[in-house]
DOGULO-762812 format. One line per field, with one value per atom (N, C-alpha, C, O): x, y, z; atom name. Coordinates in nm, 3 decimals, decimal comma. Each point is the difference from the previous one (the first is absolute). Layout:
BEGIN
east: (X|...)
north: (Y|...)
up: (Z|...)
name: (CA|...)
//
This chain:
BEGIN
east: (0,082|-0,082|0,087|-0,015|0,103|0,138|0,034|-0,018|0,084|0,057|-0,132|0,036|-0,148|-0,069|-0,033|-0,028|0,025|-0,049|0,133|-0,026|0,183|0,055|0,095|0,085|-0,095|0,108|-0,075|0,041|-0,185|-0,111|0,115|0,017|0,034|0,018|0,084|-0,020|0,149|0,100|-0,048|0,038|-0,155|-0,055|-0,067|0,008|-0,093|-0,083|0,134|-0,044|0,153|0,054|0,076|-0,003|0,090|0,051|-0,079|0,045|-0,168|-0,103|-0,022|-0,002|-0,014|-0,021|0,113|-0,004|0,135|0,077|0,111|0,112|-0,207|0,064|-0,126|0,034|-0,169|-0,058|0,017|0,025|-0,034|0,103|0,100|0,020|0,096|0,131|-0,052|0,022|-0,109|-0,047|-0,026|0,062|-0,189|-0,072|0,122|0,002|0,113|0,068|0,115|0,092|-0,110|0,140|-0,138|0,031|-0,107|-0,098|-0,004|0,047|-0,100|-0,027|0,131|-0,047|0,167|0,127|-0,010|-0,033|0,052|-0,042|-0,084|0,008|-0,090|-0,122|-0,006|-0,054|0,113|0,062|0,100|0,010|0,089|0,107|-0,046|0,014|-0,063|-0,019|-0,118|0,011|-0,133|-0,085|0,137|0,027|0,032|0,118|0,027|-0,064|0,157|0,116|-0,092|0,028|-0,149|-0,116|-0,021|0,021|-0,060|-0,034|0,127|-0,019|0,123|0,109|0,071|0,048|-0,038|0,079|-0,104|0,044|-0,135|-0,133|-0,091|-0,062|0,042|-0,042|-0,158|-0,049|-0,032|-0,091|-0,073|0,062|-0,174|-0,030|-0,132|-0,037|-0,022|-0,049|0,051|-0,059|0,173|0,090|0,003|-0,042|0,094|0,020|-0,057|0,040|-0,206|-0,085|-0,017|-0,004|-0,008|0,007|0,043|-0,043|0,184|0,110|-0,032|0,010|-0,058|-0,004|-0,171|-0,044|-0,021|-0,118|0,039|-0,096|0,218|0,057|0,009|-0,064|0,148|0,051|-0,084|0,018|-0,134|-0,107|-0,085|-0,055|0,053|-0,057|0,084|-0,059|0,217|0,065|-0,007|0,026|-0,075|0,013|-0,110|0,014|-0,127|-0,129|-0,035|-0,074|0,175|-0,012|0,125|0,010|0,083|0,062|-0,108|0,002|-0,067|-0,093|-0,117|-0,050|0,030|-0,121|0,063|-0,080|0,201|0,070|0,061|0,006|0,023|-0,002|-0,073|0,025|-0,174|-0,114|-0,034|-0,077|0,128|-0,092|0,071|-0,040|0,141|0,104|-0,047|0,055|-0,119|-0,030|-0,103|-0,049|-0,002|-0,151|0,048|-0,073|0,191|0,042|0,022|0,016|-0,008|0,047|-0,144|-0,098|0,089|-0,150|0,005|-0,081|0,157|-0,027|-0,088|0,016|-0,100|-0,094|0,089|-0,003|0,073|0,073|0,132|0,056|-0,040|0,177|-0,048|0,041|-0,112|-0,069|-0,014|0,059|-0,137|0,004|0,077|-0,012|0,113|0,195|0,078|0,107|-0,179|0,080|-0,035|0,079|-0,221|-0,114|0,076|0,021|0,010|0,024|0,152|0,034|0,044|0,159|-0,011|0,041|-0,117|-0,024|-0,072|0,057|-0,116|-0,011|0,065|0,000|0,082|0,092|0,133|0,028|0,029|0,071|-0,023|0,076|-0,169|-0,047|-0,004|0,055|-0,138|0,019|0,158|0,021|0,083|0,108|0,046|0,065|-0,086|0,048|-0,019|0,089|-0,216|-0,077|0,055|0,109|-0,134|0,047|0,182|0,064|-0,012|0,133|0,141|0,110|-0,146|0,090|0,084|-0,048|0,181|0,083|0,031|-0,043|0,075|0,012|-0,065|0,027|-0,168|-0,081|-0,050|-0,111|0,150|-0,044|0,108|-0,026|0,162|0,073|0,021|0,073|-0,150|-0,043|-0,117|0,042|-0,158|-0,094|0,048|-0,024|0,099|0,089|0,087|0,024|0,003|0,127|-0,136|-0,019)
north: (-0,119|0,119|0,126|0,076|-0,044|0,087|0,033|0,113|-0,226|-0,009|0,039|0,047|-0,053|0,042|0,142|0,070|0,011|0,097|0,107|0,115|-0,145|0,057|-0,034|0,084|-0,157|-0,073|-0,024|-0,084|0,142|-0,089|-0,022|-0,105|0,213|-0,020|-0,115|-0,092|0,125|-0,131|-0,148|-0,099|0,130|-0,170|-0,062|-0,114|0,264|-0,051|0,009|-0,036|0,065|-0,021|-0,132|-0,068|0,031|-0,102|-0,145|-0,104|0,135|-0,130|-0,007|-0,115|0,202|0,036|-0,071|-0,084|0,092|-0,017|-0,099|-0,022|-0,055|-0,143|-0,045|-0,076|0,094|-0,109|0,015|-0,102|0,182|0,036|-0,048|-0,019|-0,030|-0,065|-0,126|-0,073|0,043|-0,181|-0,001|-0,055|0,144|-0,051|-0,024|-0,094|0,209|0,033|-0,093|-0,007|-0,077|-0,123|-0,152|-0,115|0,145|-0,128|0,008|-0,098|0,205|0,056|-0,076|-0,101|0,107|-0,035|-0,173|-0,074|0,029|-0,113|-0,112|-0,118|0,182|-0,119|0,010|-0,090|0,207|-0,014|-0,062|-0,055|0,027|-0,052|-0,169|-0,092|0,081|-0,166|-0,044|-0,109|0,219|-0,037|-0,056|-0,120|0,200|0,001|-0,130|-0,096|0,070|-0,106|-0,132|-0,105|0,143|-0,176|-0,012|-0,115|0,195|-0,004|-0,023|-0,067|0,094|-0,022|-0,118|-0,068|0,044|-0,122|-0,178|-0,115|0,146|-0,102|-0,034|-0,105|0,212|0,047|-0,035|-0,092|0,126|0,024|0,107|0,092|-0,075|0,149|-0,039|0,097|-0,214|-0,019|0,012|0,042|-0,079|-0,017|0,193|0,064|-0,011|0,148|0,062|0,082|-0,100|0,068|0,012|0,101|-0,262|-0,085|0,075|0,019|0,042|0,050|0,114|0,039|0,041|0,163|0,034|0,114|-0,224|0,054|-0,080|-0,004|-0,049|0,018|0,089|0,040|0,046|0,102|0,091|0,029|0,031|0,074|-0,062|0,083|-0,199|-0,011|0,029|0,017|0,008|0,078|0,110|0,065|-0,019|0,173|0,052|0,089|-0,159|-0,013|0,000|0,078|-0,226|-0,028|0,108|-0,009|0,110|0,100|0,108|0,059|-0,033|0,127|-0,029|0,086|-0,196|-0,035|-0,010|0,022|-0,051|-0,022|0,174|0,036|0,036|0,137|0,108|0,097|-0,171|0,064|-0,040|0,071|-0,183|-0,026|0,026|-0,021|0,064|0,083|0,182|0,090|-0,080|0,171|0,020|0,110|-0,257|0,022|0,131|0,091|-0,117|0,064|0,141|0,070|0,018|0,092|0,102|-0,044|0,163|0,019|-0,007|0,068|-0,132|-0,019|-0,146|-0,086|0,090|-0,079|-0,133|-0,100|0,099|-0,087|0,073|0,107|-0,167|0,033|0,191|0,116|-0,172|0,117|0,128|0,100|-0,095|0,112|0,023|0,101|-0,213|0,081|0,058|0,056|-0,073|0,067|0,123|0,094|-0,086|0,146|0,108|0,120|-0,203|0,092|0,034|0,088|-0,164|0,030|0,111|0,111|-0,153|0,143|0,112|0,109|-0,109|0,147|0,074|0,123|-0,201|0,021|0,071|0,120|-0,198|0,048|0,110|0,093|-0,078|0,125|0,133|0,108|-0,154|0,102|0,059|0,121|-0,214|0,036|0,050|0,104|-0,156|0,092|0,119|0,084|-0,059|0,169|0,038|0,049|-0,045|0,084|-0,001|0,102|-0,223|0,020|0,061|0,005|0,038|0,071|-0,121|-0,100|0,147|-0,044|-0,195|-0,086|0,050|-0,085|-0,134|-0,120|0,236|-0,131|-0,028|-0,053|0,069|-0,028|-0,089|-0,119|0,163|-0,058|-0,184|-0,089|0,079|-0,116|-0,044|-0,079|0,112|0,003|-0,097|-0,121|0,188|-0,057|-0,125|-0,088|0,085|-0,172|-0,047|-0,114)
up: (0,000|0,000|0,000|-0,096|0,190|-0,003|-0,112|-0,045|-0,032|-0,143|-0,096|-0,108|0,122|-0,127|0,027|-0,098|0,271|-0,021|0,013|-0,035|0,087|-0,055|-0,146|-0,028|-0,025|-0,143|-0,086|-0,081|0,056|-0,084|-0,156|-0,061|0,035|-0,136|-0,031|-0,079|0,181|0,011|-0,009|-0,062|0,167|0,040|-0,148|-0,046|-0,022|-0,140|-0,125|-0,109|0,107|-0,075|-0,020|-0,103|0,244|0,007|-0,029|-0,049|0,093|-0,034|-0,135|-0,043|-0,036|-0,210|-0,013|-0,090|0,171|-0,136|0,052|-0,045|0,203|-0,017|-0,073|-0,091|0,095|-0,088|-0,149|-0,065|0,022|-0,138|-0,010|-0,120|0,205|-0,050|-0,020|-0,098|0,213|-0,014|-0,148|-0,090|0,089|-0,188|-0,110|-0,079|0,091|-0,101|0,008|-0,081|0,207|0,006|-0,049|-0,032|0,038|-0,037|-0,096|-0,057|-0,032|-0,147|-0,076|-0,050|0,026|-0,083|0,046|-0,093|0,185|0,078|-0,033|0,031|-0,102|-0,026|-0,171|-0,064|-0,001|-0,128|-0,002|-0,110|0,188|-0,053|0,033|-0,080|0,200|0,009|-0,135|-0,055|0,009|-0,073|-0,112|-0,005|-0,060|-0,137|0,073|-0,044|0,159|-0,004|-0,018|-0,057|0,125|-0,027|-0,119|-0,036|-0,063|-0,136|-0,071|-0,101|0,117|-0,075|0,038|-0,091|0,168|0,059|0,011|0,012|-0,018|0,025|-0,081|0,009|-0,119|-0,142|0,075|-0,066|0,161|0,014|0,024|0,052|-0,074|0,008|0,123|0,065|-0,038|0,115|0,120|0,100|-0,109|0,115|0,008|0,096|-0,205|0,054|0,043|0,083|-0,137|0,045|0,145|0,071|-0,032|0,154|0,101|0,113|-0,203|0,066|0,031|0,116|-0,219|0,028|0,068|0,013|0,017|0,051|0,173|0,077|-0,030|0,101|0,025|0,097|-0,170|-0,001|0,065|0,119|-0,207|0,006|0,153|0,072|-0,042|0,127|0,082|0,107|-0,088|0,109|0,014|0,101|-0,239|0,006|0,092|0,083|-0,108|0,025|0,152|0,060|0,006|0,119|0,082|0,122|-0,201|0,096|0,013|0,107|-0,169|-0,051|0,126|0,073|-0,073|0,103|0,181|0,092|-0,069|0,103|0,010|0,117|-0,186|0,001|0,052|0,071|-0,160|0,032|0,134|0,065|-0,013|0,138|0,095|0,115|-0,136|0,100|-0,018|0,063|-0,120|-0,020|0,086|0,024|0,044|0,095|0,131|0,040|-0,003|0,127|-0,045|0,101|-0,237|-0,051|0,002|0,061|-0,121|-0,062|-0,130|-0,064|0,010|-0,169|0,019|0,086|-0,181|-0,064|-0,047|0,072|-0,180|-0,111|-0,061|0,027|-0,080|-0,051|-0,139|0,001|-0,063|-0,083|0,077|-0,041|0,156|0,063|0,108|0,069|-0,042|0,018|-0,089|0,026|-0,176|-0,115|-0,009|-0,005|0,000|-0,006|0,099|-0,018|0,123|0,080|0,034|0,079|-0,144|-0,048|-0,065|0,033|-0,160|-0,147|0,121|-0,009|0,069|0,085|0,060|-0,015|0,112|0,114|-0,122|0,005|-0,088|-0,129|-0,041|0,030|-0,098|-0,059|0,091|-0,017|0,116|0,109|0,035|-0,001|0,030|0,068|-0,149|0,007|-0,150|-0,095|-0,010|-0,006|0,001|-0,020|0,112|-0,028|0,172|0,115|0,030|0,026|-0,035|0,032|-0,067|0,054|-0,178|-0,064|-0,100|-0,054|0,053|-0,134|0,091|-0,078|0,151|0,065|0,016|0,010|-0,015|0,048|-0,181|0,001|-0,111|-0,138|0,013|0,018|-0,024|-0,029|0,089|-0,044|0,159|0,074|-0,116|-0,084|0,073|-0,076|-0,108|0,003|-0,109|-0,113|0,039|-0,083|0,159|0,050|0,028|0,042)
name: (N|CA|C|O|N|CA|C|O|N|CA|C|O|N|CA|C|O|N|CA|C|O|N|CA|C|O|N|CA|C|O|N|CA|C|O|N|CA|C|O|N|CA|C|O|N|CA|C|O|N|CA|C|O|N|CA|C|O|N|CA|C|O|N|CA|C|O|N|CA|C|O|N|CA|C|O|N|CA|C|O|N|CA|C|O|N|CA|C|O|N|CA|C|O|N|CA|C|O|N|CA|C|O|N|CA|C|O|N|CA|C|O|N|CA|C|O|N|CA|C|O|N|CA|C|O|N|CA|C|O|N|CA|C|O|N|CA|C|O|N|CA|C|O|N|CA|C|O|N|CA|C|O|N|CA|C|O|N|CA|C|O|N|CA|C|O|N|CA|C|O|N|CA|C|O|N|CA|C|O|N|CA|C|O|N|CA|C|O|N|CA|C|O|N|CA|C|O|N|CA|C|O|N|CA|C|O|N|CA|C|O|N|CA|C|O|N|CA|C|O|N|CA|C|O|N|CA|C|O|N|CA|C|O|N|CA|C|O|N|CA|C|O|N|CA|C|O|N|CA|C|O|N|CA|C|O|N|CA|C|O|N|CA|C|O|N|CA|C|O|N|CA|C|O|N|CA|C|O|N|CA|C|O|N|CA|C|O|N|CA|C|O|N|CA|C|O|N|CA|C|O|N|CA|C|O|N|CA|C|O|N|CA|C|O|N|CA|C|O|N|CA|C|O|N|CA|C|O|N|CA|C|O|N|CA|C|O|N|CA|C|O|N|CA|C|O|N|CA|C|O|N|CA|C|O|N|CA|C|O|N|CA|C|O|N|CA|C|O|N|CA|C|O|N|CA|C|O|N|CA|C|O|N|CA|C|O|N|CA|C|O|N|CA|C|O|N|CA|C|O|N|CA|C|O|N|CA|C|O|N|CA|C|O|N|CA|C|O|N|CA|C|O|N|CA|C|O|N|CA|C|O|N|CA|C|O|N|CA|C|O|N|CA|C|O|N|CA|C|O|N|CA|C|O|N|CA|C|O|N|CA|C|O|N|CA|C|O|N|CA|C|O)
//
């Protein structure tokens, strides 16, 4: 509670963009095993098999994410983003040359 009512932005940023690394380390991940099953196995059942694994981990972090946000006041992972893009924007428009240049990284 501390941490959200003094660090909100920190706390909503750091949460965007570990679940963003997850997607974006799963995303290359489940292409490359889909390719190595299809190429190496010459099946395309098997790949599929493979990459809708895939898609059910993504699925089952997204839901284990979401049910950790119960203790937060965000709703779901969507409106921790909504409210990243606010907190952002805000510290862009009000904070000067600094806070864009955070904005931009």
């Amino acid at each position: 509670e501390v941490l959200l009512r003094e660090l909100e932005y920190e706390y909503v940023a750091v949460s965007v963009y570990y679940f963003a690394g997850m997607m974006l380390l799963m995303g290359p991940v489940g292409i490359r095993c889909f390719c190595m099953v299809q190429q190496g196995l010459r099946s395309d059942t098997l790949a599929a098999a493979v990459m809708c694994l895939i898609v059910g981990v993504v699925l089952l972090i997204l839901s284990f994410f979401n049910a950790h946000l119960v203790h937060t006041p965000f709703a779901s992972f969507a409106h921790l983003c909504l409210r990243f893009i606010e907190l952002s924007l805000a510290r862009c428009f009000g904070g000067g040359k600094p806070a864009v240049t955070l904005l931009l990284a």
